[in-house]
PLY file of the C-alpha trace (Angstrom):
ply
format ascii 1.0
element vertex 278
property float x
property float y
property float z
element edge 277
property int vertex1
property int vertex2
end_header
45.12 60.85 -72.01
45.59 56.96 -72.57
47.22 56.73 -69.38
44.24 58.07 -67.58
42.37 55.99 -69.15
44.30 53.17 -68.24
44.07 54.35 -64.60
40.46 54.90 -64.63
40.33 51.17 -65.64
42.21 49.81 -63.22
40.45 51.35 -60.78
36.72 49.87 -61.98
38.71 46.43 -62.03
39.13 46.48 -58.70
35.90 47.90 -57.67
34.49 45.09 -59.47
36.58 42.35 -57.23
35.78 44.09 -54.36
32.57 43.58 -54.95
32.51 40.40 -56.25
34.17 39.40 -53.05
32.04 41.30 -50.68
29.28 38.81 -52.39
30.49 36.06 -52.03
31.32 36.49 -48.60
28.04 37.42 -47.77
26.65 33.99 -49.72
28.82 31.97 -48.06
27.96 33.77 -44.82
24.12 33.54 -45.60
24.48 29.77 -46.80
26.90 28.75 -43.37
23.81 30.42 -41.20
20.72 28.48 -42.93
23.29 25.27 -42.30
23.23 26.52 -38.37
19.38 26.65 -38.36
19.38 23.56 -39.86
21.12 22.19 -37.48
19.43 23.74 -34.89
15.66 22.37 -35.63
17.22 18.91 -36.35
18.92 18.41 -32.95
16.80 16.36 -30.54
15.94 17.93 -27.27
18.49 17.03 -24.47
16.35 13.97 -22.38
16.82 14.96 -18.92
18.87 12.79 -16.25
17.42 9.03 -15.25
16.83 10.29 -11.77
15.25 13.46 -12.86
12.53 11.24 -15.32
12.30 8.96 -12.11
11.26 12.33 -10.11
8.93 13.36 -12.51
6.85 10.46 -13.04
6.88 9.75 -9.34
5.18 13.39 -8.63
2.95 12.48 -11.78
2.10 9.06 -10.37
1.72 10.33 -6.83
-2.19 10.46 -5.40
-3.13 12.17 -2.64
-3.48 9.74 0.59
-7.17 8.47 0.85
-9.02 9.51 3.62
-9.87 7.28 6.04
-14.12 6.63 6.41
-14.17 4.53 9.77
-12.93 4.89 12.74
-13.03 1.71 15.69
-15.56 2.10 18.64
-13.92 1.16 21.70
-16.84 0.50 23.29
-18.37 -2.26 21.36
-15.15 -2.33 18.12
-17.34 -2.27 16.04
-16.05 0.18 12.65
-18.22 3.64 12.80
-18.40 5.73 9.40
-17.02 9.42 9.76
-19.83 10.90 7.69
-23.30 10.07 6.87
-22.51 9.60 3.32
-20.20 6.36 4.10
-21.59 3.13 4.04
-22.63 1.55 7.77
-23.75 -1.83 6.53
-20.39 -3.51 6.91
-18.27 -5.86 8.32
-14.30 -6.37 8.85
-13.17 -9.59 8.20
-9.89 -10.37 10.46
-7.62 -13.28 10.74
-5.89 -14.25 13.48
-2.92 -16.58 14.49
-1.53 -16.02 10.72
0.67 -17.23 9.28
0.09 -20.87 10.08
-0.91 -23.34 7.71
-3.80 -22.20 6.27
-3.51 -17.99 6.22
-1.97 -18.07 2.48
-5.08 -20.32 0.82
-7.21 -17.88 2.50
-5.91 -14.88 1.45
-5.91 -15.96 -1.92
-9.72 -16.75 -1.12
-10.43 -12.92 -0.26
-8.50 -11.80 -3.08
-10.59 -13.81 -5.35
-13.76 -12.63 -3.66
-11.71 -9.21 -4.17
-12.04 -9.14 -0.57
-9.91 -7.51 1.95
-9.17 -8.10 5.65
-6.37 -7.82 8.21
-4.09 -10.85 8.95
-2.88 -10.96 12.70
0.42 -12.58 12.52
2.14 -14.31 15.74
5.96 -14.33 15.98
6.23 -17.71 16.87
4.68 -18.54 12.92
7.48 -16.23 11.33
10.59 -17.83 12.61
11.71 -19.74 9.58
12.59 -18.72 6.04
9.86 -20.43 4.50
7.27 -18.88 7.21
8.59 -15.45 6.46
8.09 -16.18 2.79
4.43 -17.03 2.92
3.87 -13.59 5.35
5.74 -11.92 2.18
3.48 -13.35 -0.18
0.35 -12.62 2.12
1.59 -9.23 2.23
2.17 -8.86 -1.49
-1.75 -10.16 -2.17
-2.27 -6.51 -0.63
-3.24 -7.67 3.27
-2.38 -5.61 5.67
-0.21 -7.19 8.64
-1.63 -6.69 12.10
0.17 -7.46 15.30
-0.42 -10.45 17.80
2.39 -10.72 19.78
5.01 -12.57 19.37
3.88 -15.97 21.35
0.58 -15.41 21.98
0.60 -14.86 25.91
-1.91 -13.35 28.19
-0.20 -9.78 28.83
-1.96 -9.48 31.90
0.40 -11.88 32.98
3.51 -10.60 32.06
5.45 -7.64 33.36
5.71 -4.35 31.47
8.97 -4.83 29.92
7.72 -8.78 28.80
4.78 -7.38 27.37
7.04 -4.60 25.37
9.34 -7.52 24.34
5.88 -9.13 23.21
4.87 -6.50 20.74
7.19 -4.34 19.71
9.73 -6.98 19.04
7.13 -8.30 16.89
6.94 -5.20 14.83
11.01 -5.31 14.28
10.15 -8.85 13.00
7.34 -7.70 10.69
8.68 -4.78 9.40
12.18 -6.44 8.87
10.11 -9.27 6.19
7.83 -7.02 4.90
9.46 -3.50 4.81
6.26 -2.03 6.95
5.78 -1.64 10.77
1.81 -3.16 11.66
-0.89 -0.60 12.30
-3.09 -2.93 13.96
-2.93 -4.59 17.28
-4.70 -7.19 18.42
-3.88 -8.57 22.22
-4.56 -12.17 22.63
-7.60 -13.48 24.48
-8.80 -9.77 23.90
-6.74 -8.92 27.29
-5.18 -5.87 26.88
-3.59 -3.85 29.61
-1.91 -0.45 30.76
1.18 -1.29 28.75
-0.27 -2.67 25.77
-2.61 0.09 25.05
0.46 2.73 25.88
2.35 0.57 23.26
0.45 0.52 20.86
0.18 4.09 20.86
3.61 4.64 20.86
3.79 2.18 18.10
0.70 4.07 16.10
-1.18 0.98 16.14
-5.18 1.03 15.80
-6.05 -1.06 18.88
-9.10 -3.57 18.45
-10.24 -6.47 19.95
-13.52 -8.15 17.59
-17.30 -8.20 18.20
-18.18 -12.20 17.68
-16.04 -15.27 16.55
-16.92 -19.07 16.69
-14.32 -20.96 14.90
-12.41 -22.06 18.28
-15.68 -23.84 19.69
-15.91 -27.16 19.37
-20.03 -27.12 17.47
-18.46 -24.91 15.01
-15.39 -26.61 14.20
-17.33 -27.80 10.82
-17.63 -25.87 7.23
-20.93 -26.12 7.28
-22.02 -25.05 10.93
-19.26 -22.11 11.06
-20.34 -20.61 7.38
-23.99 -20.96 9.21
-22.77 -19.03 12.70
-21.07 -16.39 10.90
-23.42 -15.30 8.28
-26.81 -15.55 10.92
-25.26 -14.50 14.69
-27.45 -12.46 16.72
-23.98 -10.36 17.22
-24.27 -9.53 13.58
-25.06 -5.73 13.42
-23.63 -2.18 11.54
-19.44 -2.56 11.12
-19.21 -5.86 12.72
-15.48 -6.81 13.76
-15.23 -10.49 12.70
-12.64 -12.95 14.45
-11.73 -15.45 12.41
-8.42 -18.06 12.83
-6.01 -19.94 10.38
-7.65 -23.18 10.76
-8.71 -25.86 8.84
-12.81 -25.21 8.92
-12.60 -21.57 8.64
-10.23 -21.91 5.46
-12.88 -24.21 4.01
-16.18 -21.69 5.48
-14.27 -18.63 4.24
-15.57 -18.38 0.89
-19.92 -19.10 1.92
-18.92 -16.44 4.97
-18.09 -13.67 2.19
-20.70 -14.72 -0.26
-23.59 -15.04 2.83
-22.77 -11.92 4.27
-23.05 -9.76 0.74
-26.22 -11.92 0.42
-27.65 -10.36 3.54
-26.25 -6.91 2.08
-23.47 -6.30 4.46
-20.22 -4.39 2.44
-16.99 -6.16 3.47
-14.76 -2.92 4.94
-11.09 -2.26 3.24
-9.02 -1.75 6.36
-7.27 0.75 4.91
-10.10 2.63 4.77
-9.61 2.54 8.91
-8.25 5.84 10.44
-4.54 5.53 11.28
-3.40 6.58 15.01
-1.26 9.87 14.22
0 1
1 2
2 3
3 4
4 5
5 6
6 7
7 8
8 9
9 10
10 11
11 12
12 13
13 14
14 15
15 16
16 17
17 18
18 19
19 20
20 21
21 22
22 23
23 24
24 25
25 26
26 27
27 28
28 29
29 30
30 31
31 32
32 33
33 34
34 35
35 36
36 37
37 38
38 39
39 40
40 41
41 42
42 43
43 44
44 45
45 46
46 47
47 48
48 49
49 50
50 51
51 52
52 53
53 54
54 55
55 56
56 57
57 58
58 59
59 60
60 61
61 62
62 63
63 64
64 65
65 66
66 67
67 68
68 69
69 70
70 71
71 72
72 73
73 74
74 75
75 76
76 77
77 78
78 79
79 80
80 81
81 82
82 83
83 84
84 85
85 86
86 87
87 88
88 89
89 90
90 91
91 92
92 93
93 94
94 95
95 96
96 97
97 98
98 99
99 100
100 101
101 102
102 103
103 104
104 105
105 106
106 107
107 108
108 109
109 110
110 111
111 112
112 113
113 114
114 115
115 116
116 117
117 118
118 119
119 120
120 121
121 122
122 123
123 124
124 125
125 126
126 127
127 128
128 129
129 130
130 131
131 132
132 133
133 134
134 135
135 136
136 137
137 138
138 139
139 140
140 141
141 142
142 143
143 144
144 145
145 146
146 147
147 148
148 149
149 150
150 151
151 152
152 153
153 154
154 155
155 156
156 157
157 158
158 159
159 160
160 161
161 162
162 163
163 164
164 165
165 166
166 167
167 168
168 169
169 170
170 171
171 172
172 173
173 174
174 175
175 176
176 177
177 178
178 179
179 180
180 181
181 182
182 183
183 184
184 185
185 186
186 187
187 188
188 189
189 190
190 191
191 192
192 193
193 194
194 195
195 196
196 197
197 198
198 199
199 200
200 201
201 202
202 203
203 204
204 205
205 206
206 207
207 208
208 209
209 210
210 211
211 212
212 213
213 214
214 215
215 216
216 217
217 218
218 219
219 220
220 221
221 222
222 223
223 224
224 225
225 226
226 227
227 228
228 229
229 230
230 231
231 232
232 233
233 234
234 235
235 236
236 237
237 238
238 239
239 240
240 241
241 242
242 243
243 244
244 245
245 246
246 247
247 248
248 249
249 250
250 251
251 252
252 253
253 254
254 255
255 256
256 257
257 258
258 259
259 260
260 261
261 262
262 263
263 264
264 265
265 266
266 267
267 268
268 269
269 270
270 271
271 272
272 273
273 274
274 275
275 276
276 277
């Protein structure tokens, strides 16, 4: 009998460290877990490649293009609004002959007046480093660049392959300074032929000539009589294409030309705003 009951105790002992154990196991299994979860909630989330966050805030940054609201009239260039809801009281300002001496003071005129207008750069004023740096800076006030060949000559004197020499060559020249091709293209004298207009389709160029300029007379070589011209000419109608040059009058009429036409409630146009050729 006492060995029995020395049996049947043995046998609860180890039933009791089998248990014991089978706790413990599960504690330490329960407390390693919560540890896990700890860990888990605690980790930051993985921040996602550079050029992935460059992606994303470019598509959250990205606009839709504007749509353009004027379109040029080839019949009198004047700019025509593409709906009735668009403003026809305005004028574009333009500036040709850029960038000479005088094209950076006056863009920084315009930007002042938060004005914008297209600068008509000739190649033959972007041959030298310092010539393509004020073009750069022109360009970095937020001007567009138009095209004027690159040394001004009539084009209805030149042959076909002169006159493509002329004006595309002159885009290679922009676009290598700037990083953009022009969209504009003006032909000097207003003499544009065959070949130029074909080119500047090719070249998706909005081709314009202007509706009045003054500032290469001789009676309006003056602040005073120019800012007078500009602001009262009987040419002075609805989306009025205005030539102006880098010179020294216009740089100094610039500013009363702005502030007389808003006077006389005339909008000056963004040319951006200008359809593109497509």
């Amino acid at each position: 009998m006492k060995h029995l009951l020395c049996i049947l105790a043995a046998v609860c002992l180890l039933a009791a460290c089998s248990s014991d154990q089978t706790g413990n196991q599960a504690a330490k299994h329960e407390i390693a877990d919560k540890q896990d979860e700890g860990q888990k909630s605690d980790k930051a989330p993985e921040e996602p490649a550079p050029e992935e966050k460059e992606k994303e805030s470019a598509e959250t940054e990205a606009e839709p293009e504007a749509l353009p609201k004027y379109k040029i009239n080839p019949a009198n260039w004047t700019i025509e609004p593409l709906s009735a809801n668009i403003n026809a009281k305005t004028v574009l300002i333009t500036i040709d002959d850029a960038p000479d001496k005088h094209s950076l003071e006056m863009a920084h005129t315009l930007k002042d007046l938060g004005v914008n207008a297209i600068f008509f750069v000739n190649g033959h004023f972007i041959d030298s480093d310092e010539e393509k740096k004020t073009l750069i800076d022109i360009h970095n006030l937020g001007f567009p660049i138009g095209n004027h060949t690159m040394t001004h000559a009539n084009l209805k004197d030149l042959s076909p392959e002169e006159q493509r020499n002329e004006i595309v060559r002159l885009n290679d020249l922009v676009e290598a300074t700037i990083g953009e091709r022009p969209r504009f293209f003006r032909a000097p004298f207003g003499s544009n032929t065959d070949e130029s207009r074909k080119l500047a389709k090719e070249e998706k160029m909005v081709l314009m000539n202007w509706t009045y300029g003054y500032d290469w007379e001789k009676a309006y070589q003056s602040k005073d009589a120019l800012t007078d011209i500009m602001v009262h000419s009987p040419f002075l109608t609805d989306g009025a294409n205005l030539l102006m040059h880098d010179r020294k009058w216009t740089n100094e009429a610039l500013k009363g030309i702005v502030e007389g036409l808003r006077a006389r409630g005339y909008e000056i146009a963004d040319p951006d705003s200008i359809g593109k050729i497509s």
